[in-house]
C-alpha positions in Angstrom: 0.0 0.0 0.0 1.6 3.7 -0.6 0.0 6.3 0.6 1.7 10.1 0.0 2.9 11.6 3.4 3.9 14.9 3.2 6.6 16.0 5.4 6.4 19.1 7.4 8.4 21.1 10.0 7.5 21.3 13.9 5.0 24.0 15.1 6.0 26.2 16.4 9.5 26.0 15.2 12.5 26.0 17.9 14.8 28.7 16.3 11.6 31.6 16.6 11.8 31.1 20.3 15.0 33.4 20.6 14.3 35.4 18.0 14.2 39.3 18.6 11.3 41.2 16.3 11.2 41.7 13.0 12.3 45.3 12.6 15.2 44.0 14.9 16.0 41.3 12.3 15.7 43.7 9.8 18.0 46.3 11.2 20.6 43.9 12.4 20.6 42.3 8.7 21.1 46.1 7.0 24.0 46.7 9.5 25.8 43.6 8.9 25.4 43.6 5.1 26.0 47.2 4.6 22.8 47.3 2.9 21.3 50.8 1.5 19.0 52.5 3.5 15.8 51.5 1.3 16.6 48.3 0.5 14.2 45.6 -0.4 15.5 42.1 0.0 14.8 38.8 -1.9 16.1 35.6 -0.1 17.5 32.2 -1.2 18.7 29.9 1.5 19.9 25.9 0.8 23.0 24.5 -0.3 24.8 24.4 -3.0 23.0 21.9 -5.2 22.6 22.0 -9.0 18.8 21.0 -8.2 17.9 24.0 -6.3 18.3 26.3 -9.5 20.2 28.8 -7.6 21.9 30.1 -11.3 18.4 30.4 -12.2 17.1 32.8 -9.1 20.2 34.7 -10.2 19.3 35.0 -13.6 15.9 36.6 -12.8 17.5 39.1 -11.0 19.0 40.1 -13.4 16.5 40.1 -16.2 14.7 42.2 -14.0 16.9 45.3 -13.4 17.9 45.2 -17.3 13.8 45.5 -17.8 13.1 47.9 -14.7 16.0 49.7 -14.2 14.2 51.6 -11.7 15.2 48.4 -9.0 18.5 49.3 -9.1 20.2 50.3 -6.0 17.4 49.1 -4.4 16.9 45.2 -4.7 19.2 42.8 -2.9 19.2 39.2 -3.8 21.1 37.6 -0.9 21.8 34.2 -1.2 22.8 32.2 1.5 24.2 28.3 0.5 26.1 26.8 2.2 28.5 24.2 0.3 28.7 20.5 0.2 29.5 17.2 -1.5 32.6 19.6 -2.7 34.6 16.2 -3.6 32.3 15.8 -6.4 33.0 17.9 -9.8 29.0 19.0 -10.2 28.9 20.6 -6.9 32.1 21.9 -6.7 31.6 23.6 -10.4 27.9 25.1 -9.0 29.2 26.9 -6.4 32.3 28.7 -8.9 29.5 29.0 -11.5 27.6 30.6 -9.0 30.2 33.3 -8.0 31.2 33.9 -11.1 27.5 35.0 -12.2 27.2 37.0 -9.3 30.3 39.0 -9.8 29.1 39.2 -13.0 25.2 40.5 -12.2 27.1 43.1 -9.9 29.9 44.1 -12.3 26.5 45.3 -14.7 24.3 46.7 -11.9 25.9 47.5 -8.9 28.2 50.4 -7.6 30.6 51.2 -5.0 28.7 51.3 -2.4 25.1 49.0 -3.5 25.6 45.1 -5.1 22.3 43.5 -6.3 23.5 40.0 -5.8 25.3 39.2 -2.1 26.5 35.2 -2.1 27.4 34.6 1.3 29.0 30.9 1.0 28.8 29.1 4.5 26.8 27.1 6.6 24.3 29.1 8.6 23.3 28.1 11.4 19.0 27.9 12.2 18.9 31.2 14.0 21.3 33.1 11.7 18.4 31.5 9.3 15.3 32.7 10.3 17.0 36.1 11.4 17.2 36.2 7.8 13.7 34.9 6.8 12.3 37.6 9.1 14.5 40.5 7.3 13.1 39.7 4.1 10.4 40.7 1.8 10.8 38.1 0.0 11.9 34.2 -0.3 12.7 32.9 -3.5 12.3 28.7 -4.0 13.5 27.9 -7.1 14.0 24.5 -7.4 14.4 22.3 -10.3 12.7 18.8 -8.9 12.4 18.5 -4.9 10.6 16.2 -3.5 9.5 18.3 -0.8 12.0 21.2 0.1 11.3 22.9 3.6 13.0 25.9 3.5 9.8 27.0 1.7 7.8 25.8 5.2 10.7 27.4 7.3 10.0 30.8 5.7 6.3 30.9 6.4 6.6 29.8 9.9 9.3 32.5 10.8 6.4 34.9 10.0 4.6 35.9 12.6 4.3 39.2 11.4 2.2 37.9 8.6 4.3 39.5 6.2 6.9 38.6 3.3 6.0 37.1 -0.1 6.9 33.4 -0.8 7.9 32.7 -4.6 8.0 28.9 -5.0 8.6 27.0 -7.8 5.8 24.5 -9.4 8.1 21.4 -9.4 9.0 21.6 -5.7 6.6 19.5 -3.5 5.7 22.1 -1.2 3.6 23.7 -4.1 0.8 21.3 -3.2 0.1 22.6 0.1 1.9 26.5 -0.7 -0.4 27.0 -3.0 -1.0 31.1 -1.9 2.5 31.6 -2.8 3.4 32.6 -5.8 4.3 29.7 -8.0 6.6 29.6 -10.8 8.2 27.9 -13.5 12.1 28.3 -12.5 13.4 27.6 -16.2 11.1 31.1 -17.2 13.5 33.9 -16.7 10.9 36.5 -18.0 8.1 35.0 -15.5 10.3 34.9 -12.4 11.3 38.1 -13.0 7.9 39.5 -12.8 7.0 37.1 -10.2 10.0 39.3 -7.8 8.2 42.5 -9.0 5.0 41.4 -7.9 6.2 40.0 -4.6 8.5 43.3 -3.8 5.4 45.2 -4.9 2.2 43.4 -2.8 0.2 45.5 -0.9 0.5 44.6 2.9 -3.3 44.0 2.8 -3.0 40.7 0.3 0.4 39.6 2.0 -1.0 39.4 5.3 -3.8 37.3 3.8 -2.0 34.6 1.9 0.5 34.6 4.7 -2.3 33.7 7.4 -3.6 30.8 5.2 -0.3 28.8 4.7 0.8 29.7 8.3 -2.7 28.0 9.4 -2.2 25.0 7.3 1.5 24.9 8.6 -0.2 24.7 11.9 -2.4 22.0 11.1 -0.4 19.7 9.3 3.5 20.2 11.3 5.7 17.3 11.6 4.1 15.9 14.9 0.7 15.1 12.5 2.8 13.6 10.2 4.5 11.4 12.0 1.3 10.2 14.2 -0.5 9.9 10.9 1.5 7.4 9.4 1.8 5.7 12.7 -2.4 5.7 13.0 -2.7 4.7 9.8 -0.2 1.5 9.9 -2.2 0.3 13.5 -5.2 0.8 11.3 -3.7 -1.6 8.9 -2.6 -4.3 10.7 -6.0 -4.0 13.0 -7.5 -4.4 9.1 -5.4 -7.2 8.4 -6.0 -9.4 11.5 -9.6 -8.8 11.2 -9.4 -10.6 7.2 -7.5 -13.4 8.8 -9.5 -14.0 11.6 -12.8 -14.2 9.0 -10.7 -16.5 6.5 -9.8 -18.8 9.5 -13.7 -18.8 10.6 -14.6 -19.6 7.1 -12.2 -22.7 7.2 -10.3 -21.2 4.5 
């Protein structure tokens, strides 16, 4: 029998407990980054995995400040991956593919004092993490094929202040619960480049509402609920199970 079970994070989520509020997050983030004063900041958090379509976020950044030059000096992609498997080439390659672009992104838009793209390349530990979820207007998912992918989960449940945009690609699991983020197709430059606009553009009003409905299912269906539903529904099987035998035994089968 196979049944889909899909995975969640715990409610409410350990690393929020000793987290300061959001305009603190935000502040500490600017400070530490050197960011400009009216900044709006997209996120990308993972490792560096050639199925995470981190080249991809990348390139819709900058598709969108050659369309809507406006952004410039103002949008900040930061992208936090930390690497791993570097013994093998294919990792090892992404992660000099992936500075190269963004030196690249920055040499075209940025200044002295403002890059579009900053690649911070180290492990982050879970509070550094939602410190950054909670300084962000947006969160960018771009995967390529996940099964699941969490981060996606980990964003929503950092806020509390029912704000930030998700943008979550269609071939990552978590777009069949996500489904009030906003979902696109990661190998459409054009399309995730208007899907950043729109996000860095949302009224509060709408945020606020799709943010209230994916933290509510969060809620509902956390890790704990997955975990006992599998385990109910395995006792409910064998229970099923003896009950046939029992009957085919009483039969004389």
């Amino acid at each position: 029998m196979i049944r889909p079970y899909p995975i969640s994070i715990e409610w409410p989520p350990a690393a929020l407990a000793t987290q300061v509020p959001v305009a603190e997050c935000r502040a500490a983030v600017w400070q530490r980054l050197e960011l400009p004063p009216d900044a709006r900041i997209v996120i990308g958090i993972e490792r560096f995995d050639y199925t995470k379509g981190i080249l991809d976020r990348m390139q819709a950044v900058d598709h969108l400040l050659r369309q809507r030059p406006a952004w410039k000096g103002r949008l900040v992609f930061i992208q936090a991956a930390a690497p791993t498997r570097s013994k093998l080439a294919a990792y090892g390659t992404l992660q000099q593919e992936a500075e190269r672009l963004a030196d690249e992104i920055n040499a075209r838009h940025g200044s002295n004092d403002y890059k579009p793209i900053v690649l911070v390349a180290r492990h982050h530990e879970p509070g550094e993490v939602y410190e950054l979820f909670r300084a962000a207007d947006a969160c960018i998912v771009s995967s390529l094929h996940d099964g699941m992918n969490l981060v996606a989960k980990e964003f929503v449940a950092a806020r509390d202040d029912e704000r930030g945009v998700l943008i979550l690609s269609t071939f990552a699991g978590a777009s069949r619960e996500l489904s009030e983020a906003l979902l696109v197709n990661p190998y459409d430059t054009q399309a995730m480049a208007e899907a950043l606009e729109r996000a860095l553009t949302m009224p509060p009003d709408e945020q606020k509402e799709r943010m209230r409905l994916m933290r509510d299912l969060l809620r509902v269906r956390n890790v704990y609920r997955w975990a006992g539903q599998m385990l109910l529904d395995a006792a409910r099987l064998r229970s099923q199970q003896r009950i046939m035998a029992d009957n085919l035994a009483g039969s004389g089968r």
